[in-house]
C-alpha positions in Angstrom: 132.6 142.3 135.0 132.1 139.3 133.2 130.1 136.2 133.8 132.1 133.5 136.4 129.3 130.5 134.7 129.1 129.7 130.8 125.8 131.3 129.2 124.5 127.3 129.9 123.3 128.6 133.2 120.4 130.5 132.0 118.9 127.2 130.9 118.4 126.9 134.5 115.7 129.2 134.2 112.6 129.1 132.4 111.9 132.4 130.7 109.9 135.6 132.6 105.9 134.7 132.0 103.1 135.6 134.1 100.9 132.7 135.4 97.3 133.1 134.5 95.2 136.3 136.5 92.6 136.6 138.2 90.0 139.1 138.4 91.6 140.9 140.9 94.9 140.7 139.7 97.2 138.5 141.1 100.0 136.7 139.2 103.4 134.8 140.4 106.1 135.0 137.8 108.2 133.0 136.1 106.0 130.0 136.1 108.9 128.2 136.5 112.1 128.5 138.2 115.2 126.6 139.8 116.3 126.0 143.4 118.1 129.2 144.7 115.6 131.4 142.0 113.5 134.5 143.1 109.8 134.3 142.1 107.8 137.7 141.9 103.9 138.0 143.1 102.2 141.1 143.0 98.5 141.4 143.4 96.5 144.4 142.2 93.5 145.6 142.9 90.3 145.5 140.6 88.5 149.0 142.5 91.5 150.6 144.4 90.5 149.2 148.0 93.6 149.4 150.2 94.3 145.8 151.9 94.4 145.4 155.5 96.4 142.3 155.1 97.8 140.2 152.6 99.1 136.8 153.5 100.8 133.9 151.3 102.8 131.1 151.9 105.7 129.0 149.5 107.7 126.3 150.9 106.7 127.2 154.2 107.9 131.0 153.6 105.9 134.4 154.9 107.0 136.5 152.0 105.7 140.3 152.8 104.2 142.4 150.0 105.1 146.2 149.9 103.1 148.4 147.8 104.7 149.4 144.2 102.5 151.7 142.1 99.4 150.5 141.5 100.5 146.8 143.0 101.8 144.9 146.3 104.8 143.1 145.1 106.8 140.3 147.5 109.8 138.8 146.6 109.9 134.9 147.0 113.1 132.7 147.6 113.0 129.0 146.0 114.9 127.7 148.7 117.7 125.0 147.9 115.7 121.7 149.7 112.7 122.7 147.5 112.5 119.3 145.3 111.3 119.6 141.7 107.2 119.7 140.9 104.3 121.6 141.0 104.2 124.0 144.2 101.6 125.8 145.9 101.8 129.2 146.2 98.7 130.4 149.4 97.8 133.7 148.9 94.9 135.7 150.9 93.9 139.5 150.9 91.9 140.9 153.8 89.9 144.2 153.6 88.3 145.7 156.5 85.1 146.4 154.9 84.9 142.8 154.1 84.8 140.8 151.0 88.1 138.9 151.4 90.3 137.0 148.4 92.0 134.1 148.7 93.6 132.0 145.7 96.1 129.2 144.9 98.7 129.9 142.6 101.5 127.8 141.1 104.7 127.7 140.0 106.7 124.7 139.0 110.4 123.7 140.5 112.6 122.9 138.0 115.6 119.7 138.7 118.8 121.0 139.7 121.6 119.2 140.6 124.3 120.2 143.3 128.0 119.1 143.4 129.2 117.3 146.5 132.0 118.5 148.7 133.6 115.6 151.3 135.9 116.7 153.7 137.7 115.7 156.7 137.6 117.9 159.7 139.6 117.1 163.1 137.5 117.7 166.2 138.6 120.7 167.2 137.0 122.8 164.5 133.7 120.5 164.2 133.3 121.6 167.8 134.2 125.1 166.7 131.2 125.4 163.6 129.2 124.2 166.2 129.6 126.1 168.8 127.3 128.7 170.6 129.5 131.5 168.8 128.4 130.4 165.8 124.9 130.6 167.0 125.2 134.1 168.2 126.5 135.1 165.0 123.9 133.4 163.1 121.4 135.9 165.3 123.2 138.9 164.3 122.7 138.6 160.9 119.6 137.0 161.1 118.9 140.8 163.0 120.4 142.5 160.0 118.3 140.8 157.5 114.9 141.7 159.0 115.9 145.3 158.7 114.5 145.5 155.1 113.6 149.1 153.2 109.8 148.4 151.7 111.3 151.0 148.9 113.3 149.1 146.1 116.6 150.4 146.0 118.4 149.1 142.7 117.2 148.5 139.0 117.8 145.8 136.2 120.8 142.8 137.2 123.1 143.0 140.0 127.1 142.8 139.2 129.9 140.6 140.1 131.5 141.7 143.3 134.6 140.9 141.8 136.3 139.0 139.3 137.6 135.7 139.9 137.5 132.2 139.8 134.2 130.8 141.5 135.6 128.2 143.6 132.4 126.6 145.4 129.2 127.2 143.8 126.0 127.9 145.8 124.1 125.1 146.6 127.4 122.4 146.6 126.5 119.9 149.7 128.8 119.1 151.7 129.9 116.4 153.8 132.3 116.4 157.2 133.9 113.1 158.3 130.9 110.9 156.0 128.3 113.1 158.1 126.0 115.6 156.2 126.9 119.3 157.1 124.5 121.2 154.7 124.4 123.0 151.3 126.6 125.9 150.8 124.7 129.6 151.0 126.6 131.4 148.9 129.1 132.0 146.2 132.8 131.5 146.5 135.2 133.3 144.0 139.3 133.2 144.3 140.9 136.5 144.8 144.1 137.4 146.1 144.3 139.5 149.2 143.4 143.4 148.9 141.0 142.4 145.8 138.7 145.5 145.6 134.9 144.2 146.2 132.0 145.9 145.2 128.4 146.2 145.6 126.5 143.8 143.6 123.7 146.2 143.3 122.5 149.8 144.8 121.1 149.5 148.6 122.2 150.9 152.2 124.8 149.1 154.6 123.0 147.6 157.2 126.0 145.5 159.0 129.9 146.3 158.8 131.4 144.4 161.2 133.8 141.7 162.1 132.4 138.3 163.1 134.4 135.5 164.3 133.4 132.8 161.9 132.5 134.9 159.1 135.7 137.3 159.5 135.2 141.0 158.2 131.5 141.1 156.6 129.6 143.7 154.9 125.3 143.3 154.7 123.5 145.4 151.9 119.7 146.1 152.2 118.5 146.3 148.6 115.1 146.7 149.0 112.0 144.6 149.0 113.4 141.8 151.6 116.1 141.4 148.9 119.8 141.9 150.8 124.1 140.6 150.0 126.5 139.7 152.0 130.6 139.8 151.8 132.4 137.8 153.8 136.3 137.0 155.2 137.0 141.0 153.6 140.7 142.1 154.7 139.2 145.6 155.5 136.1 147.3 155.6 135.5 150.2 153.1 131.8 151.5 154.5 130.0 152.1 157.4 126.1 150.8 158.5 123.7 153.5 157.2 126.0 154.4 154.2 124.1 154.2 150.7 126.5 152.5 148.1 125.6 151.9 144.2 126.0 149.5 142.3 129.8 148.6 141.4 130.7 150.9 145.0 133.5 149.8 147.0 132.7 147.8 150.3 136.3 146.4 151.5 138.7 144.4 150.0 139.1 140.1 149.7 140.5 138.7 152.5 141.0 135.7 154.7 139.3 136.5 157.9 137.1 134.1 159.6 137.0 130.5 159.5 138.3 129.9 156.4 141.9 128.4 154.7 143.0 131.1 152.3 142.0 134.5 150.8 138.8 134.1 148.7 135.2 136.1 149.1 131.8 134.7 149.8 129.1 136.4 148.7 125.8 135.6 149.7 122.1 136.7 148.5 119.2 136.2 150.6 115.1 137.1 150.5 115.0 137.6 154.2 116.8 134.8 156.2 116.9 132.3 153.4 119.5 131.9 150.9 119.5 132.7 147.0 121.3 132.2 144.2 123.3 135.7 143.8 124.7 134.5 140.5 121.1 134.0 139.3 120.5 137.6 140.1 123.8 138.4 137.3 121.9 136.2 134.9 119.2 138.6 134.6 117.3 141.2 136.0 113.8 140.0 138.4 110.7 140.6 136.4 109.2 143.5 138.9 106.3 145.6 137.8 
């Protein structure tokens, strides 16, 4: 499939490069990246002690290492509020024999603007988006995403779903009756009805289900804390446990859920929080 965004977007993101080392290893790459980006860390060991913890800390996120080889590799989301500048990056090893690490990394947050959405909303559905059904169904996905494999799952860039026209792009803020309502957490593309969708990436089904706001929705577990998400499908192609590949078929576009007409709305997350999927088509995360 080909590319929804002109080539431009990759000037969103500065080019893979490891951050300076230290003696035992650790690094957080790219040095730089955009709102909705993936950083990698990985820390390896200098004389093949095995951790008994390793803590670390971005933007107030936990992320949680997995081994990988000769390395402990986390994956770590750039949410959308992070504003541009230097950031910390806390990261802490604990042995049980003693002698623990600690270090400060950085990477920088690039600028990125985000379009504005403004729409009017009568009562009745307000009330509806913030209802306690919405808050249930927040918790059931919120379930689905801690269920992450420590193995990872797929290799090199992930795929378009399907092709389309992108009709709200992740990150757009938007705006309900002059009142902020949030940025948006995924990507929306324009499909007609019964649109075959497919995975963006290899990974195991870990929700299949329909949800009253979110209408038919598939969950894939990539690996690593690294999951996607297909929403308002017209049918539902897989089960939960199922391994798909990459360019499988999940369902097909639909207009289920809260929405106005048939479209799908893929999301990307590193645990709960939401990432640029579109960044993942760009290119491929530099993982050791």
């Amino acid at each position: 499939m080909t590319s929804l965004r002109p080539l431009a977007l990759l000037c969103l993101l500065a080019p893979p490069c490891v951050c300076r080392a230290n003696a035992q290893g650790a690094s957080l790459k790219p040095e730089a990246a955009v709102p909705g980006a993936v950083l990698v860390a990985s820390f390896r060991l200098a004389d093949g002690r095995k951790p008994v913890e390793i803590r670390a800390s971005f933007r107030g996120n936990r992320p949680v290492f997995q081994p990988a080889r000769q390395e402990y590799v986390a994956l770590v989301p750039v949410p959308a509020s992070a504003p541009a500048g230097k950031t910390p990056f806390y990261f802490k090893v604990r042995f049980g024999s003693g002698g623990d690490y600690s270090e400060v990394l950085y990477a920088t947050v690039l600028a990125r603007a985000f379009p504005e959405q403004h729409l009017k909303m009568p009562a009745s559905k307000t009330g509806l988006m913030n209802s306690e059904l919405l808050r249930k169904e927040r918790e059931l996905l919120y379930a689905a995403f801690e269920k992450c494999s420590p193995t990872r799952q797929w290799t090199g860039a992930f795929a378009l779903p399907i092709s389309g026209r992108e009709s709200s792009p992740w990150g757009r803020k938007r705006y309900v009756n002059g009142k902020w309502w949030g940025q948006h957490q995924g990507v929306d593309i324009a499909a007609g009805t019964g649109t075959p969708v497919a995975s963006d990436a290899a990974g195991t089904v870990v929700l299949a289900q329909r949800l009253e706001m979110r209408g038919n929705t598939v969950v894939v577990d990539h690996g690593r804390g690294l999951f996607s998400a297909y929403n308002h499908l017209s049918w539902i192609d897989v089960a939960v446990g199922q391994s798909v590949k990459q360019g499988q078929g999940l369902g097909a576009v639909g207009a289920t859920g809260f929405v106005t007409g048939a479209h799908l709305h893929w999301e990307a997350r590193i645990g709960r929080t939401p990432v640029d999927p579109m960044l993942l088509v760009q290119q491929p995360l530099p993982l050791p």
